[in-house]
C-alpha positions as CSV (number, residue, x, y, z in Angstrom):
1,X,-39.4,43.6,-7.4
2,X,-38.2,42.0,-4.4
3,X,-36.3,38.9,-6.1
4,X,-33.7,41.1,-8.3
5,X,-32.3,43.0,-5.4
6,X,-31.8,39.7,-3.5
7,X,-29.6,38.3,-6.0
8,X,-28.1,41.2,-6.9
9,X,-27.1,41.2,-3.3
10,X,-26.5,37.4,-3.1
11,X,-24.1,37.9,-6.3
12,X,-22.0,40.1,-4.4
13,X,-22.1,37.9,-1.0
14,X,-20.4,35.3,-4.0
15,X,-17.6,37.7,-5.6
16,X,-16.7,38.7,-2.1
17,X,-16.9,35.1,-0.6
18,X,-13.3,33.8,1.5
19,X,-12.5,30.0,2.5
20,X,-12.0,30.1,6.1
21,X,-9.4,28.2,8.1
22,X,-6.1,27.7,7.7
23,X,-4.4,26.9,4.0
24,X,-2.1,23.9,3.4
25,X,1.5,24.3,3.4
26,X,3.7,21.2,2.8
27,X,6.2,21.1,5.9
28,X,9.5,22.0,5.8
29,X,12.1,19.6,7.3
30,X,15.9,19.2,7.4
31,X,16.8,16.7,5.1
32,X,20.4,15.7,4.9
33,X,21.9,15.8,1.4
34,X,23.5,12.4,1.4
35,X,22.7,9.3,3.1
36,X,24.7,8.2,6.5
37,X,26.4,4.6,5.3
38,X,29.2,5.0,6.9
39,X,31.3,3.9,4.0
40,X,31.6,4.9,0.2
41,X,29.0,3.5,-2.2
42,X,30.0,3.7,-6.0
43,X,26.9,4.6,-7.5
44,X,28.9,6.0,-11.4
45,X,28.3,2.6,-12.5
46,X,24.9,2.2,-10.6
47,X,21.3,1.9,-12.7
48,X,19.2,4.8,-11.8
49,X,16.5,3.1,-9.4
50,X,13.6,4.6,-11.4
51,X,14.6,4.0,-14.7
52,X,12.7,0.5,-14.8
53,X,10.4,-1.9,-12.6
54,X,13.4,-3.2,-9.9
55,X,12.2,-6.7,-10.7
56,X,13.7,-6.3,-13.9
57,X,17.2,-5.5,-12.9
58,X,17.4,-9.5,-11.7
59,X,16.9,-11.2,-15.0
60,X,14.5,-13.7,-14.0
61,X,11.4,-14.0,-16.8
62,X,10.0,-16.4,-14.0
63,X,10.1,-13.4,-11.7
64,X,9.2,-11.0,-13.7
65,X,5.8,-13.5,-14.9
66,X,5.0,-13.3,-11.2
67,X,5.2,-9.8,-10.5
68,X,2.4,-9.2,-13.4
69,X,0.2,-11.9,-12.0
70,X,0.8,-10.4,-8.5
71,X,-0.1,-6.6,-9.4
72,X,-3.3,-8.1,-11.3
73,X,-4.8,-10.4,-9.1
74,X,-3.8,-10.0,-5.6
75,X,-6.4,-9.3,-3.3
76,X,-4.9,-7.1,-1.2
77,X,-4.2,-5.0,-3.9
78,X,-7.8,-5.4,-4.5
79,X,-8.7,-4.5,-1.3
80,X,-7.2,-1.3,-1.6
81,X,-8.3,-0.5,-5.3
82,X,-11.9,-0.9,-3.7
83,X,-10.8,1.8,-0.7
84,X,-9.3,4.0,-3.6
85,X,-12.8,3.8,-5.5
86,X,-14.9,4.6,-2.5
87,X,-12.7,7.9,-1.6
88,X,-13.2,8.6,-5.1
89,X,-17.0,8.1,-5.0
90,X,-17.6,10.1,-2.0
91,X,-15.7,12.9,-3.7
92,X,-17.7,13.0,-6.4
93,X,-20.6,12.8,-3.9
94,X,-18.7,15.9,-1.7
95,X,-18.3,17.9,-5.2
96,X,-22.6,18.1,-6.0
97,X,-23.0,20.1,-2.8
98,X,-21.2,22.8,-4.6
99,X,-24.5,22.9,-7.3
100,X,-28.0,23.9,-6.5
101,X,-30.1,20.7,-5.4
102,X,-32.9,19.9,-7.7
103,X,-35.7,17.6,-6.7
104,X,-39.4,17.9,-8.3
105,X,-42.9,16.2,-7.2
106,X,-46.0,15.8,-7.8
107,X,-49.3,14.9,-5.4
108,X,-52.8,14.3,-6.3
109,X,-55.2,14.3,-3.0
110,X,-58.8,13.5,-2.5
111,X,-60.5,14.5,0.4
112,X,-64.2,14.5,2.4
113,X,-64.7,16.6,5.3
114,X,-66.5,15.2,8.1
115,X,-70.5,16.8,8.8
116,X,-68.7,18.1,12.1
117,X,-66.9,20.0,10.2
118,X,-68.9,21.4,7.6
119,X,-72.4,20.8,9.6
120,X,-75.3,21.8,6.6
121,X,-73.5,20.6,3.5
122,X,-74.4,18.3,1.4
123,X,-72.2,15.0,1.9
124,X,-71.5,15.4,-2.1
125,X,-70.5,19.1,-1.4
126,X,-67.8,18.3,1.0
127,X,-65.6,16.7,-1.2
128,X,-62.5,18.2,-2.5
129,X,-59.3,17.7,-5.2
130,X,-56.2,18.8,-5.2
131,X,-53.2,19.3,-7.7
132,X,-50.0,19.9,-7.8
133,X,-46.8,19.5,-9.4
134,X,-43.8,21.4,-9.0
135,X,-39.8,21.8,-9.8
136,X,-38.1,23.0,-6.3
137,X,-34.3,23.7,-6.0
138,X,-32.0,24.5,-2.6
139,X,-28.3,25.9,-2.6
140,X,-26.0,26.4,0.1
141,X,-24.3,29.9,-0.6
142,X,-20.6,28.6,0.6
143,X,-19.6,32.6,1.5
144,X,-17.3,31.4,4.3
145,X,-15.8,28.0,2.6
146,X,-17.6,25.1,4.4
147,X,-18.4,23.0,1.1
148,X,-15.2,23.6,-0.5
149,X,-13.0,23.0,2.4
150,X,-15.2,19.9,2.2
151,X,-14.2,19.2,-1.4
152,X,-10.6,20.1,-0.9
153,X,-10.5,17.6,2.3
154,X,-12.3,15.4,0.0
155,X,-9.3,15.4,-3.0
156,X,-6.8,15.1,-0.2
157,X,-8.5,11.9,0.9
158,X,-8.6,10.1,-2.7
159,X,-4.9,11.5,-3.2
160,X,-3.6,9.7,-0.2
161,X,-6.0,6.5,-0.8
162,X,-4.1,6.4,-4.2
163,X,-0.5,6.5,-2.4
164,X,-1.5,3.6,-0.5
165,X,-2.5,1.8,-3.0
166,X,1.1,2.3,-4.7
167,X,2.6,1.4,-1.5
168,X,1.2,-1.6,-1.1
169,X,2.1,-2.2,-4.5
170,X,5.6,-1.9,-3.5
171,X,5.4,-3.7,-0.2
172,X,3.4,-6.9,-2.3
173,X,5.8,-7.1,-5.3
174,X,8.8,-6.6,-2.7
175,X,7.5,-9.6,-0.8
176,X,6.7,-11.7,-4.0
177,X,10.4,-10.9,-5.1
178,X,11.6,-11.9,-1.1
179,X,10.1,-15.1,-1.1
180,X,11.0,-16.1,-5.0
181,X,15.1,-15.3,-4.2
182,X,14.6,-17.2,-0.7
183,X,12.8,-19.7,-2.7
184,X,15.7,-20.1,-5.2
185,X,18.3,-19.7,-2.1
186,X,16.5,-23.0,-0.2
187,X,17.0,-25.1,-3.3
188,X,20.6,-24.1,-3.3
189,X,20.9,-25.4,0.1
190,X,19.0,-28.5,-0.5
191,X,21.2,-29.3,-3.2
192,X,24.4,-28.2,-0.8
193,X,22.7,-30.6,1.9
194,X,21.9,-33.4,-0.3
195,X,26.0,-33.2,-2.2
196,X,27.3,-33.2,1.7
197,X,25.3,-35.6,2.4
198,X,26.7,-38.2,-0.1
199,X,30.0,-37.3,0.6
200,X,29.2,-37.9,3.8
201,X,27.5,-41.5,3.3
202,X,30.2,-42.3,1.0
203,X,33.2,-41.6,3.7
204,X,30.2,-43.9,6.1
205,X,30.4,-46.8,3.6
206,X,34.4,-46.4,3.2
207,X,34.7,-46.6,7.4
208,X,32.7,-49.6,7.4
209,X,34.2,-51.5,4.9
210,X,37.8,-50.6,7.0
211,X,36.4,-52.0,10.3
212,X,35.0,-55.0,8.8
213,X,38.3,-55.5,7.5
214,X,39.6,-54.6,11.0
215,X,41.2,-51.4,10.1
216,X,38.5,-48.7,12.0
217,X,37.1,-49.2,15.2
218,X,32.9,-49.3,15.5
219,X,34.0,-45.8,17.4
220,X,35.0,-44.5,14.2
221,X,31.7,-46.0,12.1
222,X,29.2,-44.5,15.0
223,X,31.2,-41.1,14.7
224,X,30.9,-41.1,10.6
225,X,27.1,-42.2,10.9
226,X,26.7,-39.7,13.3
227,X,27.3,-36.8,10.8
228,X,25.8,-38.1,7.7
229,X,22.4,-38.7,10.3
230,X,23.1,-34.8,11.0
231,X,23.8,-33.6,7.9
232,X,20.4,-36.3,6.1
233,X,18.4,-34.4,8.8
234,X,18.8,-30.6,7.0
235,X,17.5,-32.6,3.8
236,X,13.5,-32.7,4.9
237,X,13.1,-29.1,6.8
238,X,14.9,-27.4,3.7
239,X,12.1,-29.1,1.7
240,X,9.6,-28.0,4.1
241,X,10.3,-24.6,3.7
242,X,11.1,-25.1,0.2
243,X,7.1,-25.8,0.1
244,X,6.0,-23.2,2.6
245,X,7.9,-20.6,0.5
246,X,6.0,-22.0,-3.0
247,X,2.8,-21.4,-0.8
248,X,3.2,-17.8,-0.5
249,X,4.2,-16.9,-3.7
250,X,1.0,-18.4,-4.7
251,X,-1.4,-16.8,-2.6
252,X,0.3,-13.5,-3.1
253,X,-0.2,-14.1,-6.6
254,X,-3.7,-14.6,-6.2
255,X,-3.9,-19.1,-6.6
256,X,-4.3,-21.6,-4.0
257,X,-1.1,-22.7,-1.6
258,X,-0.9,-26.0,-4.6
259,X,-1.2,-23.9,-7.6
260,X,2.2,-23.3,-8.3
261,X,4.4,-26.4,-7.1
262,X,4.9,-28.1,-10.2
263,X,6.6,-24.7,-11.8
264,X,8.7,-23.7,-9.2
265,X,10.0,-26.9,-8.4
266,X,11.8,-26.5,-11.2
267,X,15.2,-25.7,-9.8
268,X,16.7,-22.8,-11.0
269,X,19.7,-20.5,-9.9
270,X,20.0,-17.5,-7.7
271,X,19.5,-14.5,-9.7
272,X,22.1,-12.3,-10.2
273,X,22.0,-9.2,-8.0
274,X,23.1,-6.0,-9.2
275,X,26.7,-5.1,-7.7
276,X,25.8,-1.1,-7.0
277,X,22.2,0.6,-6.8
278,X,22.0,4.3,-7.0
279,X,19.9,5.8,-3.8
280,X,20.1,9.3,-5.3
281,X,19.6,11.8,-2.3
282,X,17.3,11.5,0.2
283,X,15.4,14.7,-1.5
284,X,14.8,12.5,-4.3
285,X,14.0,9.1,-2.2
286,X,11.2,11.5,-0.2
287,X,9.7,12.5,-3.6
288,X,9.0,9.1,-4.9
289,X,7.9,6.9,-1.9
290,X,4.4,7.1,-1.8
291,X,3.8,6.8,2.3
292,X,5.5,10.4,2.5
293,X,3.4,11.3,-0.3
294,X,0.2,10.1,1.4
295,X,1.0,11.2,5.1
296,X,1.5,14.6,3.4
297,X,-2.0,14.2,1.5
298,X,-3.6,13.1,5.0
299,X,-2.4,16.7,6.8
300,X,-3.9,18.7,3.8
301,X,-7.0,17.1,4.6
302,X,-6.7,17.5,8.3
303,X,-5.9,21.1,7.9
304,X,-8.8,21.2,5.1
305,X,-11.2,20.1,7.8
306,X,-10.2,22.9,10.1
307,X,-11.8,25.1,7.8
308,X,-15.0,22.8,7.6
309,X,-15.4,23.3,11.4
310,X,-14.3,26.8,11.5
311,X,-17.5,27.4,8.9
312,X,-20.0,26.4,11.4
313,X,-18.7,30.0,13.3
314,X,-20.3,32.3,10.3
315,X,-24.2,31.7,8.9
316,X,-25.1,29.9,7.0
317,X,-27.4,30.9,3.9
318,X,-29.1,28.8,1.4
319,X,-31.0,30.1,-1.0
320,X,-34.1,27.6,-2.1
321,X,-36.8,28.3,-4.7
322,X,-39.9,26.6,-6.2
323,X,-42.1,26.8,-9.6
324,X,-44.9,24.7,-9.8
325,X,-48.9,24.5,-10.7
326,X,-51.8,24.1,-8.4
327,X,-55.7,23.1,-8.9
328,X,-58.5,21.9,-7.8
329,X,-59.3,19.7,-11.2
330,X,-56.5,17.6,-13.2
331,X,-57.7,19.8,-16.3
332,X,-56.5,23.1,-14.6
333,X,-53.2,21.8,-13.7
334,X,-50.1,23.4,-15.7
335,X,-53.2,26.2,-16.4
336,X,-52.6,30.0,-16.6
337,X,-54.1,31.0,-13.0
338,X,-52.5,27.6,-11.2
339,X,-48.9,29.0,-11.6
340,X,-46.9,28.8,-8.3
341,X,-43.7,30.3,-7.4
342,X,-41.4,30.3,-4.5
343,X,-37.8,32.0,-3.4
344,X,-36.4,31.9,-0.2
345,X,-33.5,32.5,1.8
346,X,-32.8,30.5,4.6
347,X,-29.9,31.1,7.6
348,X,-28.7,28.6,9.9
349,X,-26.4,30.3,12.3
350,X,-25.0,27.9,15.6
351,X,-23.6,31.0,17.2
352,X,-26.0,30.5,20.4
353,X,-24.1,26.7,20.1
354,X,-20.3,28.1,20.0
355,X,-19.1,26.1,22.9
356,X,-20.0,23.1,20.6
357,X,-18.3,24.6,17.7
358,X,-15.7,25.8,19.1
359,X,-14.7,22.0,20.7
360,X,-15.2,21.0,17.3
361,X,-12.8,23.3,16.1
362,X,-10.4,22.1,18.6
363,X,-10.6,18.8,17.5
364,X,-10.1,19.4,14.2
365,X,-6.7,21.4,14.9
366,X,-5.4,18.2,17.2
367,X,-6.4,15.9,14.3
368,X,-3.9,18.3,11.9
369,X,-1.3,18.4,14.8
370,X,-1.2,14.2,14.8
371,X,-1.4,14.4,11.0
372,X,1.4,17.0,11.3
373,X,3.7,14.6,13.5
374,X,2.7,11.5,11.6
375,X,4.4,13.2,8.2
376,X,7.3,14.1,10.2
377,X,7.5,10.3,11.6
378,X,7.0,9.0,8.1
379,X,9.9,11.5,6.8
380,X,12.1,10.2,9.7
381,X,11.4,6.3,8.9
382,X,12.0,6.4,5.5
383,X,15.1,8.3,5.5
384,X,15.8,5.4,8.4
385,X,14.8,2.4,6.1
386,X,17.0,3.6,3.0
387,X,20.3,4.5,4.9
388,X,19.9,0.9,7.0
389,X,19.1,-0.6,3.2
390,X,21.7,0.7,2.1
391,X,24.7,-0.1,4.3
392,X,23.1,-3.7,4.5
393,X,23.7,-3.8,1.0
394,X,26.4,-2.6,0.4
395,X,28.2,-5.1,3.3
396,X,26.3,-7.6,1.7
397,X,28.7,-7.8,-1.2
398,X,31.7,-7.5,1.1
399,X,30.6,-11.0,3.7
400,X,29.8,-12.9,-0.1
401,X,32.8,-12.3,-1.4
402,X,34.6,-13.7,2.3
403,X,32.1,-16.8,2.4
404,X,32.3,-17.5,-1.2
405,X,36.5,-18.0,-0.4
406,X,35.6,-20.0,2.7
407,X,33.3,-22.3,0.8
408,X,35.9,-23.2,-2.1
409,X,38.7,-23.3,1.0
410,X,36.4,-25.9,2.5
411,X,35.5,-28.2,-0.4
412,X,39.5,-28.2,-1.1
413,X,40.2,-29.3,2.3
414,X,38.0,-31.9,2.3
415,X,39.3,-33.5,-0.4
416,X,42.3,-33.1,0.5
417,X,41.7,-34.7,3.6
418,X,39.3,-37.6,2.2
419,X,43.1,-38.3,-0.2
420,X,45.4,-38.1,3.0
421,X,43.0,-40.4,4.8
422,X,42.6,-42.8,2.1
423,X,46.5,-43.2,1.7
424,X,46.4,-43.7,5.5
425,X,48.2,-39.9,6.1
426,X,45.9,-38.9,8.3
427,X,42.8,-40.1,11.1
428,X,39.1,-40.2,10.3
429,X,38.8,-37.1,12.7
430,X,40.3,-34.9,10.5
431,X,38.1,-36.4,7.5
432,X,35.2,-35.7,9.4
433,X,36.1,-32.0,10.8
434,X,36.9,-31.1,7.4
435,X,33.3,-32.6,5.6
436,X,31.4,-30.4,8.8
437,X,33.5,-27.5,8.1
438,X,32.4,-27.9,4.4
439,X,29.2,-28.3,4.9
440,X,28.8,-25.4,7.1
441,X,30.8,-22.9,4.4
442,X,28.8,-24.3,1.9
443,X,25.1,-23.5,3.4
444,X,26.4,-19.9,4.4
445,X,27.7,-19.0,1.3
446,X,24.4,-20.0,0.1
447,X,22.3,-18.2,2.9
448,X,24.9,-15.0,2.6
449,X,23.8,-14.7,-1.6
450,X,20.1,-15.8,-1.1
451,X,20.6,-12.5,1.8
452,X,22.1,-10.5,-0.4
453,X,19.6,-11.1,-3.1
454,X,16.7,-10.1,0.0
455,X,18.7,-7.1,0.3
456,X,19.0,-5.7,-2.9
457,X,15.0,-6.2,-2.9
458,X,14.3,-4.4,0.2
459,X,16.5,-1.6,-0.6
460,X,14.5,-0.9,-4.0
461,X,11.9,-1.2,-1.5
462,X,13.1,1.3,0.1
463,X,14.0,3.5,-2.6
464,X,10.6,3.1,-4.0
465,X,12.1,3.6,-7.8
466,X,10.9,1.9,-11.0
467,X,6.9,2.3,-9.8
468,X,4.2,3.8,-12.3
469,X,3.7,7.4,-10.4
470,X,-0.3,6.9,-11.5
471,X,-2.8,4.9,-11.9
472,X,-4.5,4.1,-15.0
473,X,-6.9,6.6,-16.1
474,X,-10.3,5.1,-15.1
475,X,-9.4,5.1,-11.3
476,X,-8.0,9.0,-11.1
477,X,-11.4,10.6,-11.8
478,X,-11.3,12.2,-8.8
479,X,-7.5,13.7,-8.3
480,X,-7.3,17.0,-10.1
């Protein structure tokens, strides 16, 4: 008689129930509608950034063999898969305290009393058995929110875990890409280096062989030696680095520092870059990089968890029952008279606590305020990165094209000068200015495309295009 109206009531409490705090709203910023370059970019002829993976648009099957390898078996990327798994666990966790808890038991007892206790009975009369087994189940009626502002902050959580795992995708495969093209850059300044180089000892043997015959002065031989010593010495650091940059391809790649020197000493060229690269607006930048996307996710689950400490303002109720058997005797058990039966309502109000709650509260609302400001930062910085991407690339092109004429100038002058000194038109001084001068062209025309190349690669970076927006379908069990 007493169980119907409670449930009816109960039912009610339900239909009428409100999630308190505040609701997420995705801030509103001032977002300029182009980017700030401070020159015209031709983007008509541009590939749309998130047509394809950006490691594609450089044309490099070694590259692109890498990249897989990287996105499979880095461990950093591992590392955050695992983070990305456990916020997705505890959501699933967060989402049973929605359902009734269901637990059962069972205890079987044996007991004497003492003759103190039960002074004139028989010793045999003062045993006693006891049986029981039961089903018992316990709800928390969420009338003001608290478990699904829970859940809510919960979803936010693996949403945002999932962003950074994309981007850390981006941030590995843009460093795999950065130290492949500096990779491919070195070895065209090793081989710059080692050509000068035997210009250089070649213009050495030709002085020498003019002062034995008593034409050059050991002045002129110690100044030629001189420069081929200087120019010899770039040889072993560019291999050095050569080998440090093979090391952390490897590693990122998920091998030992040694694993893959015998395949990348394999000289190949520069890749190509692409001449233009379309930004889009910064509207569309904002919508695929994945830190705004989880700095956003990480304030909805700030603002989530207001509610959850607001919630601890109202009661509240659970409701908690139990069905079960009883006896004395195993036989009885599950009989018609051992029937046992429970229902209860339980409420936990902190109200004689509300200082507590209420400082709870407060800290909740400055953890969506720094939330709040760290989504506005993020916004800020990545507009930041792709306009300084951008104008970098874009001047990029501009200095290659300058050092590319310097470097052909060079290598003309010095031959040139290497024939006048040969037919005696000119001094050794001249020879040698113009083989530094070469040399120096040379290497910064090299340096300028490896550069450019690092460029183009941070820029898609920044632009965060050509990414896979989710992940495969085993680790998004918990964003809906």
């Amino acid at each position: 008689m007493v169980t119907r109206p409670l449930i009816t009531v109960l039912a009610a409490a339900l239909l009428a129930a409100c999630a308190v705090g505040p609701d997420h709203v995705r801030p509103s910023m001032a977002v300029p509608q182009t980017f700030d370059t401070g020159g015209a970019i031709d983007a008509a002829t541009a590939p749309a950034v998130a047509d394809t993976a950006f490691w594609q648009a450089f044309g490099d099957p070694q590259l692109n063999a890498l990249v897989e390898d990287t996105l499979v078996a880095n461990h950093d990327l591992r590392i955050a898969l695992a983070r990305y798994d456990r916020a997705n666990a505890l959501l699933r966790g967060t989402r049973f305290d929605q359902l009734p808890t269901i637990d059962a038991s069972a205890n079987a007892a044996s007991n004497r009393a003492s003759a103190d206790q039960a002074p004139g009975v028989p010793r045999d009369a003062r045993d006693t058995d006891s049986f029981d087994a039961g089903i018992g189940a316990s709800w928390e009626l969420d009338l003001f929110g608290r478990v699904r502002r829970s859940v809510e902050a919960g979803r936010a959580d693996v949403a945002a875990s999932a962003d950074d795992l994309r981007a850390l995708q981006v941030a590995i495969v843009g460093e795999v890409a950065t130290a492949y093209l500096d990779l491919r850059g070195l070895q065209e300044r090793l081989r710059v280096a080692t050509e000068n180089a035997g210009n250089q000892q070649h213009t050495l043997a030709l002085v020498e062989a003019r002062r034995n015959a008593g034409q050059d002065s050991d002045f002129d031989s110690a100044r030629a030696s001189a420069q081929a010593a200087s120019t010899a010495s770039r040889i072993p650091m560019l291999e050095a680095e050569i080998t440090v940059a093979t090391h952390r391809i490897a590693v990122l790649t998920g091998r030992t520092p040694d694993a893959l020197r015998a395949q990348l000493s394999v000289v190949r060229a520069l890749p190509a870059v692409p001449r233009a690269i379309d930004p889009g607006t910064p509207a569309d930048v904002l919508r695929l990089r994945p830190d705004v996307s989880a700095a956003e996710h990480r304030l909805h689950s700030a603002t989530a968890r207001v509610g959850v400490a607001t919630a601890d303002l109202f009661p509240r109720l659970t409701l908690g029952g139990l069905i079960g058997s009883q006896a004395g005797d195993i036989d009885a058990l599950f009989g018609r008279d051992s029937e046992t039966r429970l229902v209860a309502l339980g409420i936990d109000w902190s109200f004689l606590d509300i200082g507590r709650v209420r400082a709870r509260i407060a800290a909740a609302d400055a953890d969506a305020s720094m939330e709040l400001a760290r989504y506005q930062q993020t916004v800020l910085r990545a507009l930041e990165d792709t306009g300084n991407a951008l104008v970098r690339f874009d001047r990029a092109h501009d200095a290659d094209l300058e050092l590319e004429r310097a470097a052909l100038d060079s290598a003309r002058a010095a031959r040139l000068a290497r024939m006048r000194f040969d037919a005696g038109g000119t001094s050794l001084l001249e020879v040698l200015d113009a083989e530094r001068t070469q040399l120096q062209a040379e290497d910064a025309f090299a340096s300028g495309r490896t550069r450019t190349a690092t460029d183009a690669v941070a820029l898609y970076r920044a632009l965060a295009g050509g990414w896979p927006q989710t992940l495969p379908a085993r680790e998004t069990a918990g964003v809906r």
